[in-house]
C-alpha positions as a printed NumPy array, in Angstrom:
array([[-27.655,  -8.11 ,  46.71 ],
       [-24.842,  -5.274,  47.493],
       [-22.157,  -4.747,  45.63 ],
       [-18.777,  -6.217,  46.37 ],
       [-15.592,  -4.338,  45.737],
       [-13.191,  -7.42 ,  44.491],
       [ -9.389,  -6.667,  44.053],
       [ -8.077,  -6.894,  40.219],
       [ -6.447, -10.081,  39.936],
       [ -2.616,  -8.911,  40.823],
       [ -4.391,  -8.031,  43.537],
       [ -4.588,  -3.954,  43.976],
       [ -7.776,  -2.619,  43.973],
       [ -9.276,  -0.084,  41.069],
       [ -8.105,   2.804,  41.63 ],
       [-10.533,   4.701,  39.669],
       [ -9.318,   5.299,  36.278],
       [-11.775,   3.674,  34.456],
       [-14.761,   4.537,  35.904],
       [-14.209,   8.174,  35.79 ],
       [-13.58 ,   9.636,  39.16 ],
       [ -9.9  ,  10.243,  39.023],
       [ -9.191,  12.273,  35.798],
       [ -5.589,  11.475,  33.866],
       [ -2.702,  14.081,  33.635],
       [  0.265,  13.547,  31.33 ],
       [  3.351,  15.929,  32.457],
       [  7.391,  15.742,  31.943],
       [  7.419,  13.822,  35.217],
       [  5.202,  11.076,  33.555],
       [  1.403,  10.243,  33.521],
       [ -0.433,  10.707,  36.779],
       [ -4.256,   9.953,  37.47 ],
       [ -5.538,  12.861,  39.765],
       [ -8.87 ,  12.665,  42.309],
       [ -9.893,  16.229,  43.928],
       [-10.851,  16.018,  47.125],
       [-13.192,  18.416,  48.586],
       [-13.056,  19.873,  51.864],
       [-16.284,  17.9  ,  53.316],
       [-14.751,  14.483,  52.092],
       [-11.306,  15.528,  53.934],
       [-11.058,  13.918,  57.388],
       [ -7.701,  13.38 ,  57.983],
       [ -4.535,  14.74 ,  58.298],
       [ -1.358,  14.519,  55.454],
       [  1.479,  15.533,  54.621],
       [  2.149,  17.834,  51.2  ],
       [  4.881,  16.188,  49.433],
       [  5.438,  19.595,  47.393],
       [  5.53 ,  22.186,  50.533],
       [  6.416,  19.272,  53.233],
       [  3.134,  21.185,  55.21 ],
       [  0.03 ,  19.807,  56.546],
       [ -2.734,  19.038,  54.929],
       [ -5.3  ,  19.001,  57.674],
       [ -8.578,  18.221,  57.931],
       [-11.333,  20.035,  55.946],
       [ -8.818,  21.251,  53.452],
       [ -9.791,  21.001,  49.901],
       [ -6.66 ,  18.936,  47.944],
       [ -6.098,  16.568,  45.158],
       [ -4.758,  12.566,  45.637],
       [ -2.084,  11.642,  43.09 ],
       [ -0.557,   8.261,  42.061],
       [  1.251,   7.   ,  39.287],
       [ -1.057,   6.235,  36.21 ],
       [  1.363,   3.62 ,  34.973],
       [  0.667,  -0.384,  36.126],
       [  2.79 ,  -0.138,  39.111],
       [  1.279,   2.661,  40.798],
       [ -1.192,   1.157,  43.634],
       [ -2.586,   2.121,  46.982],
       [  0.533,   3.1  ,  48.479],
       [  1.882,   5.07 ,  45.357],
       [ -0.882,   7.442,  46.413],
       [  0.141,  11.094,  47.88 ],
       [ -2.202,  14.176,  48.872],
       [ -1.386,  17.309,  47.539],
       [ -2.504,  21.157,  48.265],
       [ -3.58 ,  22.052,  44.575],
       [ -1.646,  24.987,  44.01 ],
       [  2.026,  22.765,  45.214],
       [  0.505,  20.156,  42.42 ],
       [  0.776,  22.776,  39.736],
       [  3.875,  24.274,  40.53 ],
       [  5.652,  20.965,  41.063],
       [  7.604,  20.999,  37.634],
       [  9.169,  24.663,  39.191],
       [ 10.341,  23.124,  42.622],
       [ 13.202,  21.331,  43.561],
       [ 12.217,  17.899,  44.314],
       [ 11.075,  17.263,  47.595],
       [  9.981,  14.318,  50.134],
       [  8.025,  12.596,  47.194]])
């Protein structure tokens, strides 16, 4: 029988933090969990809350959301890795 993805029950989905594909980050700006995406698995286009550029598709970039309870599906933003790690050194932007 396949699998069935079930929300949790408030209702979001697992995000991923317990079974090991998005790894946790803890930073001034709070605790974050962080999925890479690789350029094969990147079919879309988004917008790079730390540059305010497009990501487009086939660009390698991470997915970031809030680690805490309240961070859900639509707490999630895609970032180009290097705007990720220089966040803290920016001014705040779109996010």
């Amino acid at each position: 029988m396949p699998r069935r993805n079930r929300p949790d029950r408030d209702g979001r989905a697992d995000l991923g933090a317990s079974t090991g594909w998005a790894r946790s980050e803890s930073a001034q700006d709070g605790d974050w969990l962080v999925r890479t995406v690789p350029g094969a698995q990147a079919t879309k286009y988004y917008r790079c809350p730390g540059c305010d550029h497009e990501i487009r598709p086939g660009t390698p970039h991470l997915v970031v959301w809030p680690a805490d309870e309240t961070g859900g599906i639509a707490d999630r933003r895609h970032w180009h890795k290097p705007c990720w790690d220089a966040r803290g050194r920016r001014r705040p932007g779109r996010w």
